[in-house]
N, C-alpha and C positions, 0 to 999 in steps of 0.2 A: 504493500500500500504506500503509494506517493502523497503525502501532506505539502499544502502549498502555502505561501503566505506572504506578503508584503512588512518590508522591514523599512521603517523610519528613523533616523538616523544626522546628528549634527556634526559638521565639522568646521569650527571656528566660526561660529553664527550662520551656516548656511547648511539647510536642509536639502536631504539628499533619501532618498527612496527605492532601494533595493527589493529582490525575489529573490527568495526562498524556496529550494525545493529539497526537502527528505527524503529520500526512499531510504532509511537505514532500518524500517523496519523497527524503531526503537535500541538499538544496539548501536555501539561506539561503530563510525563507520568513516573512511577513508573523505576527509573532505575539501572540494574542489573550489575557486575563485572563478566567477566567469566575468570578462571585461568584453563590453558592449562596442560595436562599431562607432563610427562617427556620426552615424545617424540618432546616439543616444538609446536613453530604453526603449526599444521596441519590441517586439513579438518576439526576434533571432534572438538575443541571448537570453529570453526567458524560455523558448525551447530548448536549448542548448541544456539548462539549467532542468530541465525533466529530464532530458532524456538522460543526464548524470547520474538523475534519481534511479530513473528504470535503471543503471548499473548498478544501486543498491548502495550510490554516495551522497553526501550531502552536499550539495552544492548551491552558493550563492551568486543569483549576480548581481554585482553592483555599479550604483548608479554614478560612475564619473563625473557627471555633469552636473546636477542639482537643478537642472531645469528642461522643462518639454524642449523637442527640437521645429521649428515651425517652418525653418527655412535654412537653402545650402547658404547664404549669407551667414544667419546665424553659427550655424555650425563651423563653418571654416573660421570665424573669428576666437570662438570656444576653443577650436584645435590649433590654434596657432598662439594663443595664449596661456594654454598647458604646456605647448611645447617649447616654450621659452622659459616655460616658470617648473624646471621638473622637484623641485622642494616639492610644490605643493602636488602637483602628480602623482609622486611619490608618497604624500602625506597621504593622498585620499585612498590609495590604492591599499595603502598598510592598515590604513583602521577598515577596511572593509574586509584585509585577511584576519584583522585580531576580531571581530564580529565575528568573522564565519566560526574561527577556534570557537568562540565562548559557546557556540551553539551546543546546545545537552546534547547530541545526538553525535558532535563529531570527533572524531581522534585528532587530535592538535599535533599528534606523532607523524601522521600521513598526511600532508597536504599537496595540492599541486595550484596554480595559477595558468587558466587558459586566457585567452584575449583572441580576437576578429578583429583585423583593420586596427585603428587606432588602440581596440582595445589589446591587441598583441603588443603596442607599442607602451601601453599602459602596464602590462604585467611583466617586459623585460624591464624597464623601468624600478618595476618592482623586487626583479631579480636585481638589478644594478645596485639597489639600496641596501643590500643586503640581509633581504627578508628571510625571516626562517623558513623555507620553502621547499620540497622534495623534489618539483617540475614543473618548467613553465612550458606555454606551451603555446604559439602563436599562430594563424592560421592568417594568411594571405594579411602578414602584419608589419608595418612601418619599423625597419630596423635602425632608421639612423636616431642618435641620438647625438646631443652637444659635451657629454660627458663619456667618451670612449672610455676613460682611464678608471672610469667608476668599476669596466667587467673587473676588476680583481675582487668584487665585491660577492659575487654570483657564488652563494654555495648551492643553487639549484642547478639539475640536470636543465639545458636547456633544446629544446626541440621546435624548431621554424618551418611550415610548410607551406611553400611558394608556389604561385603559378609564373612559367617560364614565361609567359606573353603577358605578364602583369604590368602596366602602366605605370603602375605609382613607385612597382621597387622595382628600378631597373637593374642589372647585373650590377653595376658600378658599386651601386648599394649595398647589393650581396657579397661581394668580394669585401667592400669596407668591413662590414659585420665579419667576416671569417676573421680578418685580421685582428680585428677585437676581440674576439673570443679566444683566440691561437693565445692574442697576447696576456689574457687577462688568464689563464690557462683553465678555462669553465669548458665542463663534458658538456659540448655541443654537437647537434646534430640538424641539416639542412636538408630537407625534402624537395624536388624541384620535381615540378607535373608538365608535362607536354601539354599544350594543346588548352593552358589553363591561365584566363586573366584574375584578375581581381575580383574580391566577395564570392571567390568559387563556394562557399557556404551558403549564401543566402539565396534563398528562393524569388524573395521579393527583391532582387536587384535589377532583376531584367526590363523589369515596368520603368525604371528610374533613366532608361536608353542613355546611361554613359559607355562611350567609347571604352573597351578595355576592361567593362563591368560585367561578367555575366556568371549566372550559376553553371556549375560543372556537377552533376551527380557522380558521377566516376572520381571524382577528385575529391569532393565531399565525402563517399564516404570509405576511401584510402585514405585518408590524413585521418580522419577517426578512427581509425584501423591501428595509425600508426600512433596517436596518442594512448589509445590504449595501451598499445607494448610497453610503450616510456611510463606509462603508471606502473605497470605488472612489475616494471624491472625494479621501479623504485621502491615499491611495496613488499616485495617478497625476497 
């Protein structure tokens, strides 16, 4: 049985509204951080967040943002003012993994941290800070950051799953990111899909007609495939 529930939540005076999804069954259970697209809370990371459940983990996703998204104006302003200010990035990203711990339900022993789109960029982030974390885990996610030197920070596994025809991360990007990891010396692992642009996750991207944006089900769900393993490895 999956329990579902909305969590509300302050950080430095601004209210922020996370999902909640159980499947642990009542029992200490393996629990996971989902970071939402740039689109904000939508429908994807609160699926994301059940179908964790149906794994039988606890998973929360949370809310980045602290406000509806109404427009791509808005939001690129939202993301470009995160990505200048990664303190606070970082801050929101970490109370929302010390939330998911406190939950009755989860093991504070087993955690991992996924993210979609900016929200990949939000949980290496979270790696970068040096959160106590088992795996992150980023899915057609913005690698670059302004703090390269921070990987010596990552005591989590980390695992990136790219589309090779992705717009936004192009090789340049990919290669910067190996370098950073090589240097920072974090167990990393890079996924690269043929034939795959960006939000290869999302269903409802294709409506949105950006160039370089479309869902991949073959790619979807191989990278779930693959985050899987990187839990099994970390867990057992």
């Amino acid at each position: 049985m999956i329990t579902t529930r909305d969590i509300t939540y302050d950080i430095d005076g601004k209210s922020f509204t996370g999902y909640l999804a159980d499947g642990s069954g009542g029992t200490k259970a393996p629990a996971v951080l989902v970071a939402h697209e740039g689109g904000g809370m939508t429908g994807h990371p609160k699926e994301r967040a059940r179908m964790l459940a149906e794994l039988g983990y606890v998973a929360f996703a949370m809310d980045t943002f602290g406000e509806a998204i109404t427009s791509r104006e808005q939001a690129m302003k939202i993301l470009g003012g995160l990505s200048a200010d990664l303190p606070t990035l970082r801050k929101r990203a970490n109370v929302a993994l010390d939330l998911l711990k406190a939950q009755p339900n989860a093991d504070a022993s087993k955690t991992a941290a996924i993210g979609f789109c900016f929200g990949g960029t939000t949980v290496l982030e979270l790696a970068r800070s040096g959160a106590d974390v088992d795996v992150v885990v980023g899915f057609h996610s913005g690698l670059g950051t302004s703090a390269p030197q921070d990987a010596k920070n990552i005591r989590a596994k980390v695992l990136v799953c790219l589309g090779a025809d992705d717009p936004i991360i192009p090789a340049e990007q990919r290669d910067a990111f190996i370098k950073e990891m090589t240097a920072g010396g974090v167990d990393w692992r890079m996924e690269l899909y043929g034939g795959t642009g960006h939000s290869f996750t999302n269903r409802e991207v294709d409506a949105m007609g950006l160039p370089g944006f479309k869902y991949h089900e073959a790619t979807d769900r191989r990278s779930w495939a693959t985050m899987r393993d990187a839990f099994a490895e970390a867990w057992t």
